[in-house]
C-alpha positions as CSV (number, residue, x, y, z in Angstrom):
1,X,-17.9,6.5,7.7
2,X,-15.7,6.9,10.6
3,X,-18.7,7.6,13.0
4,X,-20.9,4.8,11.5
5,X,-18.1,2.7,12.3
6,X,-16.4,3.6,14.8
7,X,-13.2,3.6,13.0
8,X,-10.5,5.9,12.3
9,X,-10.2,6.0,8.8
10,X,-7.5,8.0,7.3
11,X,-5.2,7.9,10.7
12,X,-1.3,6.9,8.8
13,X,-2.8,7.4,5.7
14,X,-0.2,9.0,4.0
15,X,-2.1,9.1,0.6
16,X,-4.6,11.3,2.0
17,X,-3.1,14.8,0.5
18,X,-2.7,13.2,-2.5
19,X,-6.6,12.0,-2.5
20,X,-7.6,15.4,-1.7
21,X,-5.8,17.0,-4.3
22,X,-7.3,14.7,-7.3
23,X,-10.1,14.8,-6.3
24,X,-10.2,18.8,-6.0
25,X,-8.5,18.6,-9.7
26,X,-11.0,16.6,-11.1
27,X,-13.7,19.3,-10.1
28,X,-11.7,21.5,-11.4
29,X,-11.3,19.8,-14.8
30,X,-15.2,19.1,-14.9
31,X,-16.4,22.3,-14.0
32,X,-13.9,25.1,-15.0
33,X,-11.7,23.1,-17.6
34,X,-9.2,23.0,-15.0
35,X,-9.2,26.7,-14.0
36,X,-7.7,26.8,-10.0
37,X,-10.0,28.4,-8.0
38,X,-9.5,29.7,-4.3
39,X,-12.0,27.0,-3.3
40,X,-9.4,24.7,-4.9
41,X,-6.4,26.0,-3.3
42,X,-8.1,26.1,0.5
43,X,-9.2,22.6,0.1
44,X,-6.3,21.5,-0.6
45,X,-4.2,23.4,2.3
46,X,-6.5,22.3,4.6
47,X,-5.3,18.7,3.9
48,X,-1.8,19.2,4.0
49,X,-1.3,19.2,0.0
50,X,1.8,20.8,-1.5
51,X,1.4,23.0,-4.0
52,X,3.8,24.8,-6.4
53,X,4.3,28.3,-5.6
54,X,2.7,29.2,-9.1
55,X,-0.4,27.2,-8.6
56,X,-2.5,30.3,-7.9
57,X,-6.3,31.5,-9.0
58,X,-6.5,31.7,-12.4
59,X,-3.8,29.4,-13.8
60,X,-4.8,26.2,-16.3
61,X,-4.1,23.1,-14.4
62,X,-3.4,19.5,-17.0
63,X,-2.8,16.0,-16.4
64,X,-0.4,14.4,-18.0
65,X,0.1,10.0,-18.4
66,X,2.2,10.3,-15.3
67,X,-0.7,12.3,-13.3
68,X,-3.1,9.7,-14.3
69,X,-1.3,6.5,-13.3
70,X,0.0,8.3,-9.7
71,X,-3.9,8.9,-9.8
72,X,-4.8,5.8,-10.4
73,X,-2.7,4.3,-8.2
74,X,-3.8,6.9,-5.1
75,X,-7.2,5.8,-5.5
76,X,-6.1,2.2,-6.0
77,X,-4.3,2.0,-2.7
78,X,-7.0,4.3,-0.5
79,X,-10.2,1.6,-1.6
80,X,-8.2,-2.1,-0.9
81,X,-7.1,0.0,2.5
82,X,-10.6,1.2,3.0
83,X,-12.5,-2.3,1.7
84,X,-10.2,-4.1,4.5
85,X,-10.4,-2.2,6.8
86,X,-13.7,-2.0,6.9
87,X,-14.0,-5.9,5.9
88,X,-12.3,-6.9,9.3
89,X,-14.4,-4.5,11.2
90,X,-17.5,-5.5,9.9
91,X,-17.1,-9.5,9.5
92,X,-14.3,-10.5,11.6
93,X,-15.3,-14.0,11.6
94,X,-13.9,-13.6,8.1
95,X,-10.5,-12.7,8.8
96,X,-8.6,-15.6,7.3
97,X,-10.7,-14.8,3.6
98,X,-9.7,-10.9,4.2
99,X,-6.1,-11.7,4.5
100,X,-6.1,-14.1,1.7
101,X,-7.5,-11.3,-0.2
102,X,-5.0,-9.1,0.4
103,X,-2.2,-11.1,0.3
104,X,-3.3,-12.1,-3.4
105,X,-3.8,-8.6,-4.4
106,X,-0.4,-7.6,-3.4
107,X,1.3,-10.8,-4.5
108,X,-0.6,-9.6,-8.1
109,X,0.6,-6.3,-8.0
110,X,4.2,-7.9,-7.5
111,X,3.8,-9.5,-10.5
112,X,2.6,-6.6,-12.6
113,X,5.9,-4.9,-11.2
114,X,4.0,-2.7,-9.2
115,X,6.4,-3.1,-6.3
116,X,5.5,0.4,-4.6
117,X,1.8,-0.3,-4.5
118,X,2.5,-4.1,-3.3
119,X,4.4,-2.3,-0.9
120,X,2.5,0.1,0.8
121,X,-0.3,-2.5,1.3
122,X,1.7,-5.2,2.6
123,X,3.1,-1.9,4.9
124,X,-0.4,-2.1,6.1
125,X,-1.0,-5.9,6.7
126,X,2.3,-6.3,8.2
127,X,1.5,-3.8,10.9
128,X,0.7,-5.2,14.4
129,X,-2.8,-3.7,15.0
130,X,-3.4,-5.2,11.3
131,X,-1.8,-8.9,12.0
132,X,-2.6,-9.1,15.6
133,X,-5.9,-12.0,15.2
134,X,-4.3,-13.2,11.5
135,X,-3.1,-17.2,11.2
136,X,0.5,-17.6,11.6
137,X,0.9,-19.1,7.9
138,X,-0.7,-15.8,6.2
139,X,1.4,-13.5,7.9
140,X,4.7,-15.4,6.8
141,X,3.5,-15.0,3.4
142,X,2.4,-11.4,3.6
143,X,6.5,-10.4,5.2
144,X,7.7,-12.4,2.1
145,X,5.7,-10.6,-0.3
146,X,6.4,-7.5,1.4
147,X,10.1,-8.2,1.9
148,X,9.9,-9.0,-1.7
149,X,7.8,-5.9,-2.9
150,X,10.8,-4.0,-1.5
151,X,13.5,-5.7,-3.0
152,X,12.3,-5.7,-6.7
153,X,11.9,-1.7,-6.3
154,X,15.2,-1.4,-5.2
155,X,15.4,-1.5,-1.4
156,X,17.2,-5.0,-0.6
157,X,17.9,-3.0,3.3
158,X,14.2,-2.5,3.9
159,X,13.6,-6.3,2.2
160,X,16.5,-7.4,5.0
161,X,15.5,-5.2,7.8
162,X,11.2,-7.0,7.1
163,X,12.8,-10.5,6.7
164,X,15.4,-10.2,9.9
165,X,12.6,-8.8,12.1
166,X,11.2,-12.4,11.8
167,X,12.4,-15.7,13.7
168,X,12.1,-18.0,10.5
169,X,13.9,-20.7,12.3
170,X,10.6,-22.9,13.1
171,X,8.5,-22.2,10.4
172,X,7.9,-24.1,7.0
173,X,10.8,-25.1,4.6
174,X,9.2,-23.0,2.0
175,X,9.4,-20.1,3.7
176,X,13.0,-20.7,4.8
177,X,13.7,-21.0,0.9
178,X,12.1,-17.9,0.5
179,X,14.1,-16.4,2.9
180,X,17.3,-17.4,1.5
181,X,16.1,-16.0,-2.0
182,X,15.2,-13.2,-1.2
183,X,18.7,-12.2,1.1
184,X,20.9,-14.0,-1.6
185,X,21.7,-16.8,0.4
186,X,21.9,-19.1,-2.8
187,X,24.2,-21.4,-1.1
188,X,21.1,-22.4,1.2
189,X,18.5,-22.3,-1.0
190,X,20.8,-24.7,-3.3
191,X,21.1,-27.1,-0.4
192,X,17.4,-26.8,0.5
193,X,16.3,-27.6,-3.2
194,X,18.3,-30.7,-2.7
195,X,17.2,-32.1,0.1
């Protein structure tokens, strides 16, 4: 896909090992009944996938609930990333529905608590080659959500650090309430909701 498109596809894709390596599992689990092969073990290597010293040809591999909702999520976060990247590419004239898009999805996964996921796409649509042709409006609400998928998982510094990098002073009075929400500024948010 990266030729067709002329795109690089898995450039700061973090997720990538982790792709790789369920992926290689589940032929694996199809195939051998989750018996590691050497095929298993290069593939993975080659990616950049650490694996446990034991993991060695031979041994039974398993998943477990937790396997299959990191799973889940992996592959969650590598087709939205893929789909929009690829969305913008291929119908820019678009842009404004593709960041809508996104922007819902995250602000959903927010609200299923699933703050890390909402994170690491809003990591993405924050990011300057990402936001450079978006509409000023969608790209306040896509640093609220993400300062907002940061602080309900526990990191009200990164939440600051996304909100501070922004000049809110001339934007929307929404926004500014958001703002003061979200650093704890209840004084001013009080005094907004007033007026």
């Amino acid at each position: 896909m990266e030729k067709k498109f002329d795109i690089l596809l898995k450039k700061d894709l973090k997720v990538w090992p982790e792709f790789i390596e369920l992926t290689e599992r589940r032929n694996l689990l199809v195939h051998t009944g989750g018996i590691v092969s050497s095929q298993y073990i290069k593939n993975c290597k080659e990616h950049g996938v650490s694996l446990n010293e034991d993991i060695k040809p031979g041994k039974q591999l398993f998943i477990n609930a937790e396997y299959v909702t990191k799973a889940y999520e992996c592959i969650f976060e590598i087709g939205v990333k893929l789909a929009h990247v690829l969305w913008r590419k291929v119908n820019p004239t678009t842009r404004s529905d593709a960041d809508n898009n996104l922007n819902n999805i995250a602000y959903e996964l927010i609200g299923e608590g699933k703050y890390k996921l909402a994170a690491c796409l809003l990591d993405l649509a924050t990011s300057p080659v990402f936001k450079k042709d978006s509409a000023e409006s969608i790209k306040r609400m896509l640093t609220i959500n993400k300062a907002q998928a940061y602080k309900w998982m526990g990191d009200s510094n990164k939440a600051n650090a996304t909100l501070t990098a922004e000049d809110w002073s001339a934007t929307r009075d929404d926004f500014k309430l958001a703002v003061a929400v979200l650093t704890d500024d209840f004084a001013e948010a009080v005094r907004m909701a007033v007026v």
